[in-house]
N, C-alpha and C positions, 0 to 999 in steps of 0.2 A: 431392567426387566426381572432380575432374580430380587427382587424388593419385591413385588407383585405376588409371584410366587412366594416368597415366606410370608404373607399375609394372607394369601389363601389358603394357605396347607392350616393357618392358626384360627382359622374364620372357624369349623367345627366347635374348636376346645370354646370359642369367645362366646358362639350364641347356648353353648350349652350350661355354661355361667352365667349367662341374663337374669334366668328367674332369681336364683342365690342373690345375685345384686341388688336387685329390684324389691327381695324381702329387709335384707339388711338396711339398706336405703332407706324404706320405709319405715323400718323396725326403729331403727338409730334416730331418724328424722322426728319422729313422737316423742320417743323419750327423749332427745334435745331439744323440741316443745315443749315440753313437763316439766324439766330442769331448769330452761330460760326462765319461764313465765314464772315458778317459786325463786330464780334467782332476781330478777327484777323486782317482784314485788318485794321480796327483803330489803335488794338493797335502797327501795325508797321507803321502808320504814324507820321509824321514826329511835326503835328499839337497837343499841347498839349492838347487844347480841343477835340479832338477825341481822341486821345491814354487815357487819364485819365480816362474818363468814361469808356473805353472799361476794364482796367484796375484794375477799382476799382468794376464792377459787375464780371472781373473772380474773382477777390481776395474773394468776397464776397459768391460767389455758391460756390468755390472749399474751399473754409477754413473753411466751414460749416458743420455740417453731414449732409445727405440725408436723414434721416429721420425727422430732425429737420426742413429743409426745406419743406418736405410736409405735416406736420404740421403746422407751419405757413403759409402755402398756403391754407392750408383744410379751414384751423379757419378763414384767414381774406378773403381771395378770394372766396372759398368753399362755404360761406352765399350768395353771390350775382349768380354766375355764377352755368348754371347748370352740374350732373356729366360728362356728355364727356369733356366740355370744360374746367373744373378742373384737367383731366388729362393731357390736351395739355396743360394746364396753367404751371400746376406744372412740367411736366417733357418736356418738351421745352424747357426752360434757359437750367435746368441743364445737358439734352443734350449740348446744344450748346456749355455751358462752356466748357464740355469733348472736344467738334469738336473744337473748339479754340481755345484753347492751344495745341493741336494738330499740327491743320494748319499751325503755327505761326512757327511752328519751320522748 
């Protein structure tokens, strides 16, 4: 029963956080659209200088955890930029890596 209650008492802080979610969400989810669809299309170019790089940032978000990566985003990115744009930061690549390898195939 006291489980119940510390979710209600947190219900306020959650839906007053929905919209901020719902921007970044959408914000992140484009720009790791934009990033898939140029990383895709590099990596099935023909030109080694586009396919490599496209190549070597999916090898690099997808062979990493996710957690690990926004961590290292918090700590080095995180100091400089402020919170909204830390989370388009941080989950934008790793969207798009998802859309990229996706597309690709």
């Amino acid at each position: 029963m006291e489980t119940i209650t510390n979710v209600i008492s947190f219900l306020p802080a959650l839906i007053k956080a929905t919209p901020l979610t719902l921007l970044l969400t959408a914000t992140a989810g484009i720009f790791g659209l934009i990033i898939g669809t140029l990383a895709a299309l590099a990596r099935l170019s023909r030109h080694r200088l586009l396919a490599w790089p496209a190549f070597a940032f999916t090898f690099a978000f997808r062979g990493t955890p996710l957690l690990v990566q926004i961590y290292l985003i918090y700590y080095g990115l995180g100091q400089i930029l402020p919170e909204p744009g830390f989370g388009i930061v941080s989950y934008g690549p790793i969207c798009g890596t998802a859309c990229g390898t996706r597309s690709r195939h």
